[in-house]
C-alpha positions in Angstrom: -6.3 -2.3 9.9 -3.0 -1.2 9.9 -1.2 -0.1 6.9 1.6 -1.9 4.9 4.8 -2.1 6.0 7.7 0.0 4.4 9.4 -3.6 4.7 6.6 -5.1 2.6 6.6 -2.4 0.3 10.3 -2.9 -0.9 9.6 -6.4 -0.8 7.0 -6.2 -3.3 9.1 -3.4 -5.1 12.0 -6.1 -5.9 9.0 -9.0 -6.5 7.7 -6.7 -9.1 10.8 -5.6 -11.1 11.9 -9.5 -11.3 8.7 -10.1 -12.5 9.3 -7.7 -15.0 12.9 -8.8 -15.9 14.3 -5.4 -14.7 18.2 -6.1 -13.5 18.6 -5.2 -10.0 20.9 -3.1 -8.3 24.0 -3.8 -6.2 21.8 -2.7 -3.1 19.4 -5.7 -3.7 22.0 -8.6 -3.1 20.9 -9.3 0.3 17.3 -9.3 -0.1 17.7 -11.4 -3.4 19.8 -14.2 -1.3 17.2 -14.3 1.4 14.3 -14.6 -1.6 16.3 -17.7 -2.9 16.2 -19.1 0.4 12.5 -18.5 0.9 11.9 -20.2 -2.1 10.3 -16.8 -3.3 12.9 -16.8 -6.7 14.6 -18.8 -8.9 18.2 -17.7 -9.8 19.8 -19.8 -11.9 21.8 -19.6 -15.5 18.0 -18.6 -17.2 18.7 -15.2 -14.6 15.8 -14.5 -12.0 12.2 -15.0 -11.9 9.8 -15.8 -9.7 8.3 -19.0 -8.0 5.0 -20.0 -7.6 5.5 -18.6 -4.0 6.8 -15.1 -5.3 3.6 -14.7 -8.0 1.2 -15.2 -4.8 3.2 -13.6 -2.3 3.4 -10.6 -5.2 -0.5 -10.7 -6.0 -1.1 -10.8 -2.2 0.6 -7.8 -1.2 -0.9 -6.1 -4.6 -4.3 -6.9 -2.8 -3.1 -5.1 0.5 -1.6 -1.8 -1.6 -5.4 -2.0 -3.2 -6.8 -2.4 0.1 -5.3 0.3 1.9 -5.7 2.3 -0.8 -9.2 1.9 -0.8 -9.5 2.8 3.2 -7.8 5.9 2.8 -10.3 7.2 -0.3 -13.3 6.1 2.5 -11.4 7.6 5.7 -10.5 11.0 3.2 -14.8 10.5 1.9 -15.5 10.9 6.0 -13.3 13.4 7.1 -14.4 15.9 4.5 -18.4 14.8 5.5 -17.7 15.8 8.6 -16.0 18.7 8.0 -18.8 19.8 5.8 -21.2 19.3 8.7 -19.1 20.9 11.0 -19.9 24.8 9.4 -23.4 24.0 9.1 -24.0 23.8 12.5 -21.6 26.3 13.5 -24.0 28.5 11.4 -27.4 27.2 12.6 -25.8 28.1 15.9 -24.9 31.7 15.1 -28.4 31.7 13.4 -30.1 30.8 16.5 -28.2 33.2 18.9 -28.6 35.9 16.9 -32.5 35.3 16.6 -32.4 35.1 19.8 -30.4 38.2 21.0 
């Protein structure tokens, strides 16, 4: 599975300060037109706030941050498994030669 997008990241960076009623910044004009148009947000004399749309689109990538999270605890759980089984048999190895020499 391949890991979220830096795109989808911001994304659900702006998704979650409207949510939150924080005022965006100059640098977010763009992205807040282009959620309008997606039908994402509401911007209208009561300020911003999200659609239906936005609150799943929000939860959903929430889910995927979670997710990926989640792999990268079990892939670090793995890599340091086998890196603990690595020495072991390194040693049984040295063990055995030097019985054996």
């Amino acid at each position: 599975m391949d890991e979220i997008s830096l795109e989808d990241l911001a994304l659900l960076d702006v998704l979650k300060r409207i949510d939150q009623g924080v005022e965006l910044v100059h640098g977010d004009t763009a992205i807040r037109l282009r959620m309008v148009e997606s039908g994402l947000i509401d911007d209208d004399v009561d300020g911003l706030r999200l659609t239906t749309a936005g609150i799943e689109l929000c939860k959903s990538l929430q889910h995927r941050v979670a997710a990926d999270a989640q792999v990268e605890k079990i892939m670090q759980k793995r890599a340091v498994s086998e890196t603990a089984k690595v020495p072991e048999t390194a040693t049984n190895g040295a063990q055995q030669a030097a019985a054996q020499g």
